[in-house]
PDB file of N, CA, C and O in Angstrom:
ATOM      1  N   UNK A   1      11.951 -10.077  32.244  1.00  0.00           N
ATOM      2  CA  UNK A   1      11.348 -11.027  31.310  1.00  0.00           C
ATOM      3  C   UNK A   1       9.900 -10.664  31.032  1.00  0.00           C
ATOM      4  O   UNK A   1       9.511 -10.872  29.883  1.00  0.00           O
ATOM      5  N   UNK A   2       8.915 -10.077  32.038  1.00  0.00           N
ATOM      6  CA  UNK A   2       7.773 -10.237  31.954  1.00  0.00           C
ATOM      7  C   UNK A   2       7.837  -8.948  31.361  1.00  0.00           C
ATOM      8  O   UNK A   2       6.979  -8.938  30.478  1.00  0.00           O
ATOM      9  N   UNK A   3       8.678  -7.387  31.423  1.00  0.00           N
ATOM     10  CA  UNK A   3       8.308  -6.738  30.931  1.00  0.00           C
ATOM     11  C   UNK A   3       8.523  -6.811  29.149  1.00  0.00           C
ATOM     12  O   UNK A   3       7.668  -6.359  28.387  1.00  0.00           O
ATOM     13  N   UNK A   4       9.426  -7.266  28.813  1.00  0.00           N
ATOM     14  CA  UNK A   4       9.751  -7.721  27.713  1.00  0.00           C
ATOM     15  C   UNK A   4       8.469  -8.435  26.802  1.00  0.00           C
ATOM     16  O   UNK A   4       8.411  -8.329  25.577  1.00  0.00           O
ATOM     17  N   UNK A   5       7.624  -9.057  27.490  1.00  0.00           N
ATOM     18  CA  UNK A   5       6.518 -10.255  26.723  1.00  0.00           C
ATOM     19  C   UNK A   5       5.925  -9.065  26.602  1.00  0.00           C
ATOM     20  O   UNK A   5       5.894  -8.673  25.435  1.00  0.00           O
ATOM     21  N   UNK A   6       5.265  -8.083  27.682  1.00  0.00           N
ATOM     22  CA  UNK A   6       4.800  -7.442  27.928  1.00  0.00           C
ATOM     23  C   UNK A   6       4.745  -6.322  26.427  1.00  0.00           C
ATOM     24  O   UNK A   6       3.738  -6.064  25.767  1.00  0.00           O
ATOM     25  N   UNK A   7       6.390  -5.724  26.154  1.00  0.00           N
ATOM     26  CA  UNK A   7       6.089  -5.043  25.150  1.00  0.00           C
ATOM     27  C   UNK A   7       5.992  -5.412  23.696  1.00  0.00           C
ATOM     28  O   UNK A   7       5.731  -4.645  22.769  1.00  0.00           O
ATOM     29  N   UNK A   8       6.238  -6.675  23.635  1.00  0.00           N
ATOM     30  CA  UNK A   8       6.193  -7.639  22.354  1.00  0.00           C
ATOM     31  C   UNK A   8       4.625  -7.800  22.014  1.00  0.00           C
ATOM     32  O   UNK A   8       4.051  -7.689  20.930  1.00  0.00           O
ATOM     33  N   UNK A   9       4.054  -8.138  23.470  1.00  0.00           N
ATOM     34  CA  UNK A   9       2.327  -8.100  22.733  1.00  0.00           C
ATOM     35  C   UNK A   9       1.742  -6.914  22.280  1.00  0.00           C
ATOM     36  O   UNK A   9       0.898  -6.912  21.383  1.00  0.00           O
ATOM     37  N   UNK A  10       2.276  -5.555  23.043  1.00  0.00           N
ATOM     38  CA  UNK A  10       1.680  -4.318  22.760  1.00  0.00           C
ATOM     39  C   UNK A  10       2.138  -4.068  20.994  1.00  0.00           C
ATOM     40  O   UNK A  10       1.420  -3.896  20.010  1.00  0.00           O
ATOM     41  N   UNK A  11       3.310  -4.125  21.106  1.00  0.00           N
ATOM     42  CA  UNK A  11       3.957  -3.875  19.646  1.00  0.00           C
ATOM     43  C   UNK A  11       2.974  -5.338  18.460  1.00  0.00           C
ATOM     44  O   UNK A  11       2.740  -5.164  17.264  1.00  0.00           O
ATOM     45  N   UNK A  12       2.703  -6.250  19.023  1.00  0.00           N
ATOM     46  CA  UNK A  12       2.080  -7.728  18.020  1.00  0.00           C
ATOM     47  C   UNK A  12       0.359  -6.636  18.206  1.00  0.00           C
ATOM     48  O   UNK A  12      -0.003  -6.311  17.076  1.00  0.00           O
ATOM     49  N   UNK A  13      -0.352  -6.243  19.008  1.00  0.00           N
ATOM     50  CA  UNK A  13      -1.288  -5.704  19.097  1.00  0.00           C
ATOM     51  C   UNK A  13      -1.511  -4.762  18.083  1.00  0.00           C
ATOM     52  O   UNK A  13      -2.402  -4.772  17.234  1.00  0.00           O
ATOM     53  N   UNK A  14      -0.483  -3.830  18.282  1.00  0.00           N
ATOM     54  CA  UNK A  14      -0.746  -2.239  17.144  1.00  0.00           C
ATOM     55  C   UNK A  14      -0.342  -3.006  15.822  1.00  0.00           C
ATOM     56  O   UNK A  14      -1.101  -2.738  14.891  1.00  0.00           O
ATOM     57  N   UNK A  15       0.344  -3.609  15.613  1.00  0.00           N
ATOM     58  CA  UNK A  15       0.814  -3.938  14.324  1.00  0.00           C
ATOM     59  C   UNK A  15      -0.875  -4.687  13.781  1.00  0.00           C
ATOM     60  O   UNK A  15      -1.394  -4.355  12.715  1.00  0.00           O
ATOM     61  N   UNK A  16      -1.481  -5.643  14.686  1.00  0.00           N
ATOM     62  CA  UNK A  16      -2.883  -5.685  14.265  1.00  0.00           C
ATOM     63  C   UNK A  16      -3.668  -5.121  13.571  1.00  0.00           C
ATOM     64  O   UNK A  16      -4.295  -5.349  12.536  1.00  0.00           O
ATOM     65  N   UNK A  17      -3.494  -3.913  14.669  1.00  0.00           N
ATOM     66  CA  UNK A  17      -4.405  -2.862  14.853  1.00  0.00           C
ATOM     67  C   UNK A  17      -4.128  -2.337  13.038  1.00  0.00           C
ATOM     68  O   UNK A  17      -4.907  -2.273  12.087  1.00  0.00           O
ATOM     69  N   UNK A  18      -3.057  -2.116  13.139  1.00  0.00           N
ATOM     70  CA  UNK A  18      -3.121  -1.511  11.698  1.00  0.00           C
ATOM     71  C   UNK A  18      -2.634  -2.026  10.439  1.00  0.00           C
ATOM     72  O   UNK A  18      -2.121  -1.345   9.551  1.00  0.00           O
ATOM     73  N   UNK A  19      -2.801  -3.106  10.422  1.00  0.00           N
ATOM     74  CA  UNK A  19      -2.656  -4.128   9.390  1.00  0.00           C
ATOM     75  C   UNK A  19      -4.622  -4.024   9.040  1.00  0.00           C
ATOM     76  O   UNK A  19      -5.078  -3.829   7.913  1.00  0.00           O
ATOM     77  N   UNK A  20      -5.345  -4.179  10.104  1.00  0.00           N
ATOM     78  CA  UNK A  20      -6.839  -4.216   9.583  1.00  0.00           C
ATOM     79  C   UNK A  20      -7.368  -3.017   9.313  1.00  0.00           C
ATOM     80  O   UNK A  20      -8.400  -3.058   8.643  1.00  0.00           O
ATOM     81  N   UNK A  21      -6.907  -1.773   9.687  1.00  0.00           N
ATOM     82  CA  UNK A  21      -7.111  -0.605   8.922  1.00  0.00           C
ATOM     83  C   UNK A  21      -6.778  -0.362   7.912  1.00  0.00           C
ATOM     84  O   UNK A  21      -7.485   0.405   7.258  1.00  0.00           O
ATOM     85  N   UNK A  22      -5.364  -0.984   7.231  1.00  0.00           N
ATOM     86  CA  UNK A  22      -5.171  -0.968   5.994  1.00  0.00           C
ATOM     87  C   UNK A  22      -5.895  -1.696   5.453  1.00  0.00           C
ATOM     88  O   UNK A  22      -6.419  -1.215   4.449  1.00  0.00           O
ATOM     89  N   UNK A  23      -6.263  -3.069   5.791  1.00  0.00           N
ATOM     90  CA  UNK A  23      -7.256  -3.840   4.941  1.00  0.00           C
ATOM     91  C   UNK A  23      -8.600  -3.027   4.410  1.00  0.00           C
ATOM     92  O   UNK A  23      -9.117  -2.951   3.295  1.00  0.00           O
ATOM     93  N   UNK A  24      -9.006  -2.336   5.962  1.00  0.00           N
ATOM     94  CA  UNK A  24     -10.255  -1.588   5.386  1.00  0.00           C
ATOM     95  C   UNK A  24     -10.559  -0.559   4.512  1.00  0.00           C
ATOM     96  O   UNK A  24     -11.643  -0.311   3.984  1.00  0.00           O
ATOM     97  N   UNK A  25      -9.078   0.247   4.369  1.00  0.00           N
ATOM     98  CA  UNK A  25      -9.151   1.074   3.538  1.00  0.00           C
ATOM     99  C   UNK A  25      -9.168   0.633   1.985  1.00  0.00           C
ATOM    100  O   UNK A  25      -9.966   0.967   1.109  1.00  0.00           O
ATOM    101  N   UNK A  26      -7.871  -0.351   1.896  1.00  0.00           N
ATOM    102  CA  UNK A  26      -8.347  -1.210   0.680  1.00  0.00           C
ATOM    103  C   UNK A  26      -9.481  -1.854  -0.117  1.00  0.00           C
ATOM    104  O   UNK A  26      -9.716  -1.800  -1.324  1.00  0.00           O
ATOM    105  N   UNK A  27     -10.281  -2.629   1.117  1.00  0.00           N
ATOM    106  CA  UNK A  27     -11.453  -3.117   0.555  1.00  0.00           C
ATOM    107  C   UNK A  27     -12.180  -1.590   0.170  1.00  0.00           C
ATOM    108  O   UNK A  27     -12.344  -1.288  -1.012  1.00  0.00           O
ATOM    109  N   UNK A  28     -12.509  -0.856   1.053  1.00  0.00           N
ATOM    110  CA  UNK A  28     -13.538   0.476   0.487  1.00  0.00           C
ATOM    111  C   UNK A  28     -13.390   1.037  -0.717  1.00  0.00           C
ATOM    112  O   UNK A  28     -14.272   1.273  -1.543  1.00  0.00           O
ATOM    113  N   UNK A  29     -11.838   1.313  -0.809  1.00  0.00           N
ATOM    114  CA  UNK A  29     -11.151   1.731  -1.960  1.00  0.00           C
ATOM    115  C   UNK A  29     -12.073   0.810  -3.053  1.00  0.00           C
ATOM    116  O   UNK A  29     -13.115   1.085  -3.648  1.00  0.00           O
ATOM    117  N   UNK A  30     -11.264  -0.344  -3.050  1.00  0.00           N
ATOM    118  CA  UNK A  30     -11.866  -1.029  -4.252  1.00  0.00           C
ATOM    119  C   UNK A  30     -13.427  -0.956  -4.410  1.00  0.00           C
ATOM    120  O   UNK A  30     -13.852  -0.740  -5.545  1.00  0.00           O
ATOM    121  N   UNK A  31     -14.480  -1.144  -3.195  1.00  0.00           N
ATOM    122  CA  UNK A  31     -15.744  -0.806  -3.607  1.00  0.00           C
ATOM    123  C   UNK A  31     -15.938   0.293  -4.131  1.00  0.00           C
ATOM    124  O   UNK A  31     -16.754   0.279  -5.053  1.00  0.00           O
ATOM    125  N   UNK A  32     -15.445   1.328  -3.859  1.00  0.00           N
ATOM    126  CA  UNK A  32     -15.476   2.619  -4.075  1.00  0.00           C
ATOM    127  C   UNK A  32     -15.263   2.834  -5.903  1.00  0.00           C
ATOM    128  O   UNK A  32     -15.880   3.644  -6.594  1.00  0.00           O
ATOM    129  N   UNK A  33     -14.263   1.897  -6.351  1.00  0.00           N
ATOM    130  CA  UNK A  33     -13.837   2.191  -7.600  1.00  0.00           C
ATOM    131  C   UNK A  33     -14.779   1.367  -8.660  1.00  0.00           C
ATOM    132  O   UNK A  33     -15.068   1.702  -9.809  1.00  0.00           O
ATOM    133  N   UNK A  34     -15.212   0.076  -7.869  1.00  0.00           N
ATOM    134  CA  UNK A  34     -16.590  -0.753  -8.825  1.00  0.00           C
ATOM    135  C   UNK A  34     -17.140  -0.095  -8.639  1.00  0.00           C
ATOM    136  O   UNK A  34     -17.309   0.311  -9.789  1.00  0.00           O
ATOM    137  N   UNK A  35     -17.937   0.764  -7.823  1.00  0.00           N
ATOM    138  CA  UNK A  35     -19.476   1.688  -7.618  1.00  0.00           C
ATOM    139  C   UNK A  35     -19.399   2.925  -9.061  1.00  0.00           C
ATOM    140  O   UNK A  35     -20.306   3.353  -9.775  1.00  0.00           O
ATOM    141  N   UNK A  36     -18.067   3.183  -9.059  1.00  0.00           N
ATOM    142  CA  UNK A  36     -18.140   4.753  -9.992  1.00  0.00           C
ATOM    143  C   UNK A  36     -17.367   4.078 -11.386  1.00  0.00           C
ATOM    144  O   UNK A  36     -17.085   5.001 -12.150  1.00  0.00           O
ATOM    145  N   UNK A  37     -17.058   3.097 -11.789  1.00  0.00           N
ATOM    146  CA  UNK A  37     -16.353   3.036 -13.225  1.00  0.00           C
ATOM    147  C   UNK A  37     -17.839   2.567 -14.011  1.00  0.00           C
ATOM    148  O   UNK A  37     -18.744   2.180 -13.272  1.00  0.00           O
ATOM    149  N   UNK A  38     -18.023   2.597 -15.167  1.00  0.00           N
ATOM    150  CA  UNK A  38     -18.900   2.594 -15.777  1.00  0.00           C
ATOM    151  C   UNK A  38     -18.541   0.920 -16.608  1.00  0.00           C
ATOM    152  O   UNK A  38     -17.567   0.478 -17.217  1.00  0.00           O
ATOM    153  N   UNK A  39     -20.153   0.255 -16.160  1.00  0.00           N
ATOM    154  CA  UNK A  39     -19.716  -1.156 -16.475  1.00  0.00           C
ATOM    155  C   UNK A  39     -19.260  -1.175 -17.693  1.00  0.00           C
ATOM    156  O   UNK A  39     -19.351  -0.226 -18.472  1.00  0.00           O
ATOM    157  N   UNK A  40     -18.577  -2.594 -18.013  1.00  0.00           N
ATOM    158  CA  UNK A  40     -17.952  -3.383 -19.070  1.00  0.00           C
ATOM    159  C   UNK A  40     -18.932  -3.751 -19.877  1.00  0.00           C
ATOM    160  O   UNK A  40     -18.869  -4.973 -20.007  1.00  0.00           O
ATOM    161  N   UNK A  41     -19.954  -3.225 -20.588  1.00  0.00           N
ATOM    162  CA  UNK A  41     -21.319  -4.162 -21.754  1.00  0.00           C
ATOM    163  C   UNK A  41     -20.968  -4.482 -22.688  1.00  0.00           C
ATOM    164  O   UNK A  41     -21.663  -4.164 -23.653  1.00  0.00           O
ATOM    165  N   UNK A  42     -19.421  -5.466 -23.002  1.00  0.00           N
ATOM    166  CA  UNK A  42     -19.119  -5.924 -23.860  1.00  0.00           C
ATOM    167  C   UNK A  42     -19.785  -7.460 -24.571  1.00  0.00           C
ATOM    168  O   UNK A  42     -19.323  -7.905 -25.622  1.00  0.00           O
TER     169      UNK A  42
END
């Protein structure tokens, strides 16, 4: 039983882990793409 919880948190952990690396790449991305498109002076 205990090893079982055991690998459910490791597996709930990494899935964390890289759920917020994707976030970060996203957010940069998008800064990345406002910094270089050339504004809207409509």
């Amino acid at each position: 039983m205990f090893k079982k919880l055991l690998i459910l948190v490791g597996v709930v952990g990494v899935a964390a882990v890289v759920a917020k690396k994707i976030k970060a790449s996203n957010d940069e991305r998008a800064l990345w793409h406002e910094a270089t498109t050339a504004p809207d002076l409509r």
